[in-house]
C-alpha positions as protocol buffer text, in pm:
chain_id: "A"
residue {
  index: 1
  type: UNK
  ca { x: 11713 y: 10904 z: 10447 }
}
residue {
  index: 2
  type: UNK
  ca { x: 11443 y: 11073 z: 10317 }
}
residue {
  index: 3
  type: UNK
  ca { x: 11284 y: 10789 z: 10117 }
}
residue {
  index: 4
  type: UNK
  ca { x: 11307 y: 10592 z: 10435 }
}
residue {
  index: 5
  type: UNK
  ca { x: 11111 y: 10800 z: 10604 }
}
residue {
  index: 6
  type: UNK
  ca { x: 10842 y: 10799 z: 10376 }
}
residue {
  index: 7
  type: UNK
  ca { x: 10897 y: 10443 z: 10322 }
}
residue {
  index: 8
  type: UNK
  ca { x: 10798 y: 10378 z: 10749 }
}
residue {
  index: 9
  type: UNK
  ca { x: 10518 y: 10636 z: 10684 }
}
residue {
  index: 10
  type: UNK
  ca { x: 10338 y: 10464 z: 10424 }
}
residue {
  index: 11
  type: UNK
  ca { x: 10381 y: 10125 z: 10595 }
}
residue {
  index: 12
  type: UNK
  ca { x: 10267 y: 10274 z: 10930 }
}
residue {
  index: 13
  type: UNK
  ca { x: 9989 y: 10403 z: 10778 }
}
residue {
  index: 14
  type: UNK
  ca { x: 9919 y: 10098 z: 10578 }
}
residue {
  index: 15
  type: UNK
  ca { x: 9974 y: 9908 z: 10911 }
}
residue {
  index: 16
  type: UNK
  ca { x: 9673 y: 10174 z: 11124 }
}
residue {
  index: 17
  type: UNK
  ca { x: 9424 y: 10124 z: 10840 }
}
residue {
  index: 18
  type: UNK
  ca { x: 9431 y: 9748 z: 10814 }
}
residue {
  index: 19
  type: UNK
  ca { x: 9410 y: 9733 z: 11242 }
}
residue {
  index: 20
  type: UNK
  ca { x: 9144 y: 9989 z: 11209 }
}
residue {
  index: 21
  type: UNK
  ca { x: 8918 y: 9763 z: 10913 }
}
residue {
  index: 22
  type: UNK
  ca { x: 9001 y: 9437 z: 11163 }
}
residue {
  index: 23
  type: UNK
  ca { x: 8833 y: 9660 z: 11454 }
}
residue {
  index: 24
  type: UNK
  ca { x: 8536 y: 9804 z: 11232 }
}
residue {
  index: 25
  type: UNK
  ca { x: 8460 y: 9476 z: 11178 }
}
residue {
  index: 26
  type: UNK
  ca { x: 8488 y: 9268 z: 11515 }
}
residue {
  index: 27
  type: UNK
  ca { x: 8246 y: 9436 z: 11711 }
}
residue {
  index: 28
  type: UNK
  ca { x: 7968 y: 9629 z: 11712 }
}
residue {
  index: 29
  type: UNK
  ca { x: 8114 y: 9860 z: 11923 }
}
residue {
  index: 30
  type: UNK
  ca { x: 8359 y: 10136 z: 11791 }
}
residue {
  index: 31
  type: UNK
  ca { x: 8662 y: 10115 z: 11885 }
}
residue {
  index: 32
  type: UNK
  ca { x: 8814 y: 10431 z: 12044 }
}
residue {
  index: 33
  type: UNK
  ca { x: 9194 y: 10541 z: 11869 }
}
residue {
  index: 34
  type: UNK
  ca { x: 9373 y: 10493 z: 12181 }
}
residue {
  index: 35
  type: UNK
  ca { x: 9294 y: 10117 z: 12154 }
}
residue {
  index: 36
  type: UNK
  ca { x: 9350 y: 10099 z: 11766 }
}
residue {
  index: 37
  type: UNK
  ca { x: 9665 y: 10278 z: 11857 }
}
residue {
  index: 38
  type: UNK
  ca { x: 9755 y: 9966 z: 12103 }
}
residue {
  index: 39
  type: UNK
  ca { x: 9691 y: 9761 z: 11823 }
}
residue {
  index: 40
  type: UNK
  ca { x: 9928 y: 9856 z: 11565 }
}
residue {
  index: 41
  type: UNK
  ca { x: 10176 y: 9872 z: 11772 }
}
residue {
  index: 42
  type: UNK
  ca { x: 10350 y: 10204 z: 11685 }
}
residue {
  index: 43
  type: UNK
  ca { x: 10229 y: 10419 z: 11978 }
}
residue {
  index: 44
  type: UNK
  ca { x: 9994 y: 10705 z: 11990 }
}
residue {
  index: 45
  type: UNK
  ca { x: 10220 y: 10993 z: 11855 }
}
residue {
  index: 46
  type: UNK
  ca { x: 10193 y: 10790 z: 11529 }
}
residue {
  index: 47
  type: UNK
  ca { x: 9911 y: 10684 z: 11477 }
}
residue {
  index: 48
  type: UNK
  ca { x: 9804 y: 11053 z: 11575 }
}
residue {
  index: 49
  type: UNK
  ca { x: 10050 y: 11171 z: 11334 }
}
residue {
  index: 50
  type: UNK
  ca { x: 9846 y: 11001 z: 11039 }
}
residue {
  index: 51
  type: UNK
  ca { x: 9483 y: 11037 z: 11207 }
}
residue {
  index: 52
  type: UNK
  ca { x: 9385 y: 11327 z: 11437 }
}
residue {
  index: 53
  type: UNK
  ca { x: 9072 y: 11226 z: 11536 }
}
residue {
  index: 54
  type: UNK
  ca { x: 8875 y: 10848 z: 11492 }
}
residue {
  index: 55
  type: UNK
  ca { x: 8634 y: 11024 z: 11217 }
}
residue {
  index: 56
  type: UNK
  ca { x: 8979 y: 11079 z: 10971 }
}
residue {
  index: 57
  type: UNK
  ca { x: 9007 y: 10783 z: 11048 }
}
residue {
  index: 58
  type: UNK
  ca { x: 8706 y: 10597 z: 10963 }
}
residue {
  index: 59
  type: UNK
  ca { x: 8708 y: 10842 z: 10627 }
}
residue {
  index: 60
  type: UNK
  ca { x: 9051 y: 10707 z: 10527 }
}
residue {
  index: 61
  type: UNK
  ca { x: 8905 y: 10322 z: 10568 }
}
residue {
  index: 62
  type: UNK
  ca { x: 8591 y: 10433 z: 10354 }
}
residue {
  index: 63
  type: UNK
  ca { x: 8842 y: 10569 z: 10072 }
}
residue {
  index: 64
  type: UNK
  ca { x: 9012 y: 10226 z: 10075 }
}
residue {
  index: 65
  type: UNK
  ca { x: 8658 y: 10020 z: 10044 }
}
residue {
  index: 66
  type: UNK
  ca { x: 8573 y: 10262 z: 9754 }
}
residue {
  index: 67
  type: UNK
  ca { x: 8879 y: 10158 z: 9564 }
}
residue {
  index: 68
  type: UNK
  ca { x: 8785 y: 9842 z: 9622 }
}
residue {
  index: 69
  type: UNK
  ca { x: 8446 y: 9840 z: 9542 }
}
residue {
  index: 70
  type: UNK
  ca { x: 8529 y: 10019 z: 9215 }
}
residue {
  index: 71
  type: UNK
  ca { x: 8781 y: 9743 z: 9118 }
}
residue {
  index: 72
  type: UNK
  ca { x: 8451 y: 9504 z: 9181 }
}
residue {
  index: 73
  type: UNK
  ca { x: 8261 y: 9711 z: 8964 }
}
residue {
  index: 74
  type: UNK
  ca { x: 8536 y: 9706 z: 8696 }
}
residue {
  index: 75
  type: UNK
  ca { x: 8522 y: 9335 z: 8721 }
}
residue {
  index: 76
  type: UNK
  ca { x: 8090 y: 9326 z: 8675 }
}
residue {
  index: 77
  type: UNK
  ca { x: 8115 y: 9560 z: 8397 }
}
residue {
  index: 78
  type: UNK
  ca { x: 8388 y: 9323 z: 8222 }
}
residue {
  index: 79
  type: UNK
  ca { x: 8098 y: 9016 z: 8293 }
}
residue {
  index: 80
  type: UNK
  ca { x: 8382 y: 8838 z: 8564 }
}
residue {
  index: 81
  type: UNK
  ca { x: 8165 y: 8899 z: 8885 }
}
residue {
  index: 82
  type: UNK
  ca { x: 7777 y: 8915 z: 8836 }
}
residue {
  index: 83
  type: UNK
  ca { x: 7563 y: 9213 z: 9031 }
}
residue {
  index: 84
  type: UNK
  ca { x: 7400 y: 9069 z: 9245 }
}
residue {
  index: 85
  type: UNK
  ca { x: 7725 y: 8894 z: 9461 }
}
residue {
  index: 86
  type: UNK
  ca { x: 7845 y: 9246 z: 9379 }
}
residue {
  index: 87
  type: UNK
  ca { x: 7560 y: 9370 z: 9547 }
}
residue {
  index: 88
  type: UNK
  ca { x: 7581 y: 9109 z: 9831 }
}
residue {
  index: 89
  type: UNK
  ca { x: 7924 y: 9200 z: 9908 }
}
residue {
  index: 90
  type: UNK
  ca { x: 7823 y: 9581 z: 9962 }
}
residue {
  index: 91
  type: UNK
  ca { x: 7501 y: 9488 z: 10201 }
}
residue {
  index: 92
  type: UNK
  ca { x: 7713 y: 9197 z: 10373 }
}
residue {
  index: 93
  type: UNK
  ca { x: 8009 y: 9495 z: 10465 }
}
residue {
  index: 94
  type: UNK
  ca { x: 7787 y: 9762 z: 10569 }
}
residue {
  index: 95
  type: UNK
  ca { x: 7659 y: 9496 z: 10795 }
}
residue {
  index: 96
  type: UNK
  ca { x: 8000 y: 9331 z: 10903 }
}
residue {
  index: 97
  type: UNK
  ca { x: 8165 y: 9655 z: 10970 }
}
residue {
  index: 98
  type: UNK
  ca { x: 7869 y: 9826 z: 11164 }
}
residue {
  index: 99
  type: UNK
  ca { x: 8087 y: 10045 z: 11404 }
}
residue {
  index: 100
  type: UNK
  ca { x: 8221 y: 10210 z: 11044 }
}
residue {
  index: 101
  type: UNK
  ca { x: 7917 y: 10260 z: 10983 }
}
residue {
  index: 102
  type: UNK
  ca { x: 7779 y: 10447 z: 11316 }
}
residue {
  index: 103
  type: UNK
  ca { x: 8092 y: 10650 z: 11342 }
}
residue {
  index: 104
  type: UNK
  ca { x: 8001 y: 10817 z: 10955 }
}
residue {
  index: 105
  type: UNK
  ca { x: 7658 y: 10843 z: 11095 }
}
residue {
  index: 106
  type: UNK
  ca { x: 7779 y: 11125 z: 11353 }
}
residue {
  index: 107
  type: UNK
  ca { x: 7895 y: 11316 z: 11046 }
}
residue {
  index: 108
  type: UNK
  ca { x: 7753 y: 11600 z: 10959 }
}
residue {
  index: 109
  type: UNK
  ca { x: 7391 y: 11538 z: 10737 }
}
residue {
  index: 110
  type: UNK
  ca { x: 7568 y: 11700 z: 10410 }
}
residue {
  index: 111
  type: UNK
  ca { x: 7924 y: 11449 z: 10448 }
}
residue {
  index: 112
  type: UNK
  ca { x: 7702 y: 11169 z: 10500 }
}
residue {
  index: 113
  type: UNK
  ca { x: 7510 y: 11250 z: 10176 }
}
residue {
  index: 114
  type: UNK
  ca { x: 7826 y: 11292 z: 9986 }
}
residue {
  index: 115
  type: UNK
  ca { x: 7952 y: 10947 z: 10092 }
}
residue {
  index: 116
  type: UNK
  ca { x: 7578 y: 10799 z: 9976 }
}
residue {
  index: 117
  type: UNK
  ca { x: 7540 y: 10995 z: 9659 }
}
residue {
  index: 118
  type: UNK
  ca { x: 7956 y: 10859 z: 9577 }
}
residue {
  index: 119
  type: UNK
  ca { x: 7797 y: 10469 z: 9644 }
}
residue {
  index: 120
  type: UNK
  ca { x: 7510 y: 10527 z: 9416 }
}
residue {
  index: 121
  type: UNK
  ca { x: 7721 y: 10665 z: 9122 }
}
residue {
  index: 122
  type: UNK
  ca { x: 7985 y: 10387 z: 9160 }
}
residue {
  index: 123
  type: UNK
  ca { x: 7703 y: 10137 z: 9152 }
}
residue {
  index: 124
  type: UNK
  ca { x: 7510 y: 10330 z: 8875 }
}
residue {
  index: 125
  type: UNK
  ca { x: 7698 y: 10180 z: 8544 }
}
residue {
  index: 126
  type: UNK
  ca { x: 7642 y: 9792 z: 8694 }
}
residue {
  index: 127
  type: UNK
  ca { x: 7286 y: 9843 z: 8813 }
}
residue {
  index: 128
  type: UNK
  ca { x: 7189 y: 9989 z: 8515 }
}
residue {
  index: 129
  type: UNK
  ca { x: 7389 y: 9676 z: 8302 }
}
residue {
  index: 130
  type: UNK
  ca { x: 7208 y: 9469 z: 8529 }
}
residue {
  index: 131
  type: UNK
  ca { x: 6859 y: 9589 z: 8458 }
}
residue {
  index: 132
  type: UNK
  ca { x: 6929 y: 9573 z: 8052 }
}
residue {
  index: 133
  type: UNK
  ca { x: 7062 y: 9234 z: 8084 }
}
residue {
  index: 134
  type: UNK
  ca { x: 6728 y: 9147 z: 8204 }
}
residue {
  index: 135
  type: UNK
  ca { x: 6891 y: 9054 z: 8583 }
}
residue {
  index: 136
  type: UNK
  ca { x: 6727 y: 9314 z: 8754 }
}
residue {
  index: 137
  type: UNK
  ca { x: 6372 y: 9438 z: 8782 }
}
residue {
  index: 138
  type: UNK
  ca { x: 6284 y: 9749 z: 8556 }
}
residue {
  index: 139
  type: UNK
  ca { x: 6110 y: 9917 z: 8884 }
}
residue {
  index: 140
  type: UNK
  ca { x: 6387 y: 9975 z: 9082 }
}
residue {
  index: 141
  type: UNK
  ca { x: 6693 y: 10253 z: 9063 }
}
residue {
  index: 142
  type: UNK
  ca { x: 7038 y: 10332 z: 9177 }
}
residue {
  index: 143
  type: UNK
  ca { x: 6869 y: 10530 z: 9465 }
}
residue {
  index: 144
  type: UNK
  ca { x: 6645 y: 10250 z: 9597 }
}
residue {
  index: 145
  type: UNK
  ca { x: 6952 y: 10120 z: 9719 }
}
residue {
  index: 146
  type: UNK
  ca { x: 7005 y: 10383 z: 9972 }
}
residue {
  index: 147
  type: UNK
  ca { x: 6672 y: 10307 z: 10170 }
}
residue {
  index: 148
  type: UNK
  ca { x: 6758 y: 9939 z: 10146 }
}
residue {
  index: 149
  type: UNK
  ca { x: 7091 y: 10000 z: 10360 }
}
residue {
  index: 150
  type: UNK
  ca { x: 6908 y: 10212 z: 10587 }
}
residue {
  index: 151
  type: UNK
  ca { x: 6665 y: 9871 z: 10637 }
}
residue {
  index: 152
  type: UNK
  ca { x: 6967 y: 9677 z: 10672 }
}
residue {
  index: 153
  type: UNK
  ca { x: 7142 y: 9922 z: 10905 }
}
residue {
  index: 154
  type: UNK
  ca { x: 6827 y: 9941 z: 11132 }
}
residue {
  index: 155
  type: UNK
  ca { x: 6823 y: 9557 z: 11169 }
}
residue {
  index: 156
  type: UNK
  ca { x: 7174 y: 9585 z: 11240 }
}
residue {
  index: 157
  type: UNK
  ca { x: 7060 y: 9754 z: 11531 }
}
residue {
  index: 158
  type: UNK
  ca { x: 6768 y: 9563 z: 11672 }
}
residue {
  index: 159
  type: UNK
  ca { x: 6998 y: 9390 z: 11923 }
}
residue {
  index: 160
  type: UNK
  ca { x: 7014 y: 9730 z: 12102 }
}
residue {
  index: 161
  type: UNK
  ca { x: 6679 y: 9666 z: 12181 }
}
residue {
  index: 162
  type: UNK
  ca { x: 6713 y: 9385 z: 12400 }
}
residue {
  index: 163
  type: UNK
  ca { x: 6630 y: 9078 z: 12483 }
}
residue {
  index: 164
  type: UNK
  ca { x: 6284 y: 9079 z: 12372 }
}
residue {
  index: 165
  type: UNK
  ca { x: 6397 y: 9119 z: 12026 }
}
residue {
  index: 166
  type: UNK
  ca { x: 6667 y: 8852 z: 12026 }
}
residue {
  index: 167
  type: UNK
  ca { x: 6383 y: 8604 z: 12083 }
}
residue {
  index: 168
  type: UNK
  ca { x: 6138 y: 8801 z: 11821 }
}
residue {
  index: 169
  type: UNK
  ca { x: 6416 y: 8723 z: 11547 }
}
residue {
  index: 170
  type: UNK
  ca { x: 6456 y: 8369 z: 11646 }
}
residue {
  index: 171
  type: UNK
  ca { x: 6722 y: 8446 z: 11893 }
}
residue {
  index: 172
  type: UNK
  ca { x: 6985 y: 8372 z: 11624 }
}
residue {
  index: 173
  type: UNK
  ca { x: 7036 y: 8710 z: 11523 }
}
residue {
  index: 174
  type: UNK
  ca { x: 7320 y: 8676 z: 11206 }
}
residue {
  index: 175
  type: UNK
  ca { x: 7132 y: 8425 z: 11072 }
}
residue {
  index: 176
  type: UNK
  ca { x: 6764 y: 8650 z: 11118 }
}
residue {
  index: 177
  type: UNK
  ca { x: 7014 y: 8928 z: 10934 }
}
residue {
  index: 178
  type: UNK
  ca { x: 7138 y: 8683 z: 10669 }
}
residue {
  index: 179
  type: UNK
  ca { x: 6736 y: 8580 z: 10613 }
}
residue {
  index: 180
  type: UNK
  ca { x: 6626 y: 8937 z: 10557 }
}
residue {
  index: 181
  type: UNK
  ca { x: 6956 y: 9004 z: 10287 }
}
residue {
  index: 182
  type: UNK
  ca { x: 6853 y: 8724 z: 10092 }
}
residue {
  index: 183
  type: UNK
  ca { x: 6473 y: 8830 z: 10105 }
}
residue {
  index: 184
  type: UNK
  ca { x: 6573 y: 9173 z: 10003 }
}
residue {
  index: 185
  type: UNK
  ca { x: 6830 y: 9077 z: 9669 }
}
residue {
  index: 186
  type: UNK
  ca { x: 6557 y: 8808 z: 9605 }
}
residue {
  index: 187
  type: UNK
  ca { x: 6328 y: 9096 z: 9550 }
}
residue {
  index: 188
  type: UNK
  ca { x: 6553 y: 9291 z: 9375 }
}
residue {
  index: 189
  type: UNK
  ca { x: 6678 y: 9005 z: 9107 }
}
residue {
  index: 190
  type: UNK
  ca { x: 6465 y: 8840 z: 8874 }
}
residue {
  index: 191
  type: UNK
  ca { x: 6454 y: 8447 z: 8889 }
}
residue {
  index: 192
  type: UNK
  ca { x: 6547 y: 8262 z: 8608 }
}
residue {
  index: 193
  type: UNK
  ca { x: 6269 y: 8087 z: 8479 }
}
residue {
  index: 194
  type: UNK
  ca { x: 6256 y: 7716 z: 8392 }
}
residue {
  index: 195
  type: UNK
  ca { x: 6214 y: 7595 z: 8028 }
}
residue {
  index: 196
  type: UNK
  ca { x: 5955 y: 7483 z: 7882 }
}
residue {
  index: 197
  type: UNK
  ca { x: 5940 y: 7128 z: 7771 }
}
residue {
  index: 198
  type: UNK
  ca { x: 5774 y: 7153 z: 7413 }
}
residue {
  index: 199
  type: UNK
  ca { x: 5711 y: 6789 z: 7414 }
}
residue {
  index: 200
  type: UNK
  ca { x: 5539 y: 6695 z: 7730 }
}
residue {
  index: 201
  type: UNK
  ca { x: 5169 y: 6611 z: 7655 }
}
C-alpha cells in the first residue's frame, strides 16, 4: 500500500510538471496554479500537495531543464551534439518558455544569481571545448552569455510595447526574434573558411 502511494505521487507529480512546461511554454502569459491545477486533472489539494506556491513550482521545472541541459552537455563534450545547436537550444527555451522565465525574475536578486551562476558553470566545460577547438571566438567567456539572455529576454518583451513596435520589427515578431538569435550565435561562432584552390591562376 505504501509503494502505491508513492507510486501515484511520483506520477502525479510527474503528471503537474509536464502540464506546467506545456503552460510555460504556450503563452507569454504565466499561468496561475489554479489553472495548471485544471490541467492535470488531479484537483487542487494535489497539486498543492506537491507545489505550495507557482514559484516551487517554476523551481521544480528549472531543476528538470538542468538535467536536461547537462545530459546535452554530456553529449557536446563526447563530440555527438556540437555547441553552438547546444547553445541554440538554451537561447531558443529561454525564449519559448518566457512566462518561466518572468516568474524566476520576481525571485529574490541573490536566487536569481544562483540559477545564472548554475547555467554558466554547466556551460563552462563546452564553451571552453568550443573555444580550443577553434569554434568559438577567443574574446568571449562563459559570462558573456548572461548579458546575451538578458538581450534576448528584453526582445522577448518588446511586444509589451505595442503596436508601434510590432511594425518597427517587421510586424512578424518570431521571425524578428529568430533574426536577432542567429545574428547573435553568428557573432559568437567563427565561420569556417573556404579553401584555397592552390591551382587557380
Amino acid at each position: 500500500m505504501v509503494r502505491t502511494r508513492r507510486g501515484d505521487a511520483r506520477r502525479n507529480r510527474r503528471t503537474i510538471l509536464q502540464v506546467a512546461e506545456e503552460a510555460f511554454s504556450d503563452s507569454s502569459d504565466v499561468v496561475p496554479l489554479n489553472e495548471i491545477a485544471r490541467r492535470t486533472g488531479l484537483g487542487r489539494a494535489t497539486v498543492y500537495r506537491h507545489f505550495p506556491d507557482r514559484h516551487a513550482l517554476a523551481g521544480a521545472v528549472v531543476a528538470e531543464y538542468f538535467g536536461a541541459l547537462k545530459e546535452a552537455v554530456d553529449a557536446t563534450m563526447n563530440g555527438r551534439r556540437a555547441f553552438r545547436d547546444l547553445l541554440q537550444w538554451v537561447l531558443e527555451t529561454g525564449v519559448s518558455m518566457r512566462p518561466l522565465v518572468t516568474l524566476m525574475g520576481e525571485l529574490p536578486p541573490n536566487a536569481q544569481q544562483q540559477y545564472t551562476t548554475e547555467l554558466i558553470a554547466v556551460l563552462s566545460p563546452p564553451f571552453h571545448l568550443a573555444q580550443a577547438q577553434g569554434q568559438l571566438r577567443e574574446d568571449v567567456r562563459p559570462t558573456d552569455l548572461a548579458w546575451i539572455m538578458a538581450m534576448l529576454t528584453a526582445a522577448t518583451d518588446m511586444d509589451a510595447a505595442g503596436a508601434s513596435t510590432a511594425e518597427a520589427v517587421g510586424g512578424d515578431r518570431s521571425a524578428a526574434i529568430e533574426r536577432l538569435l542567429n545574428v547573435l550565435l553568428d557573432g559568437l561562432f567563427i565561420a569556417s573558411q573556404p579553401a584555397i584552390d592552390q591551382t587557380a591562376e
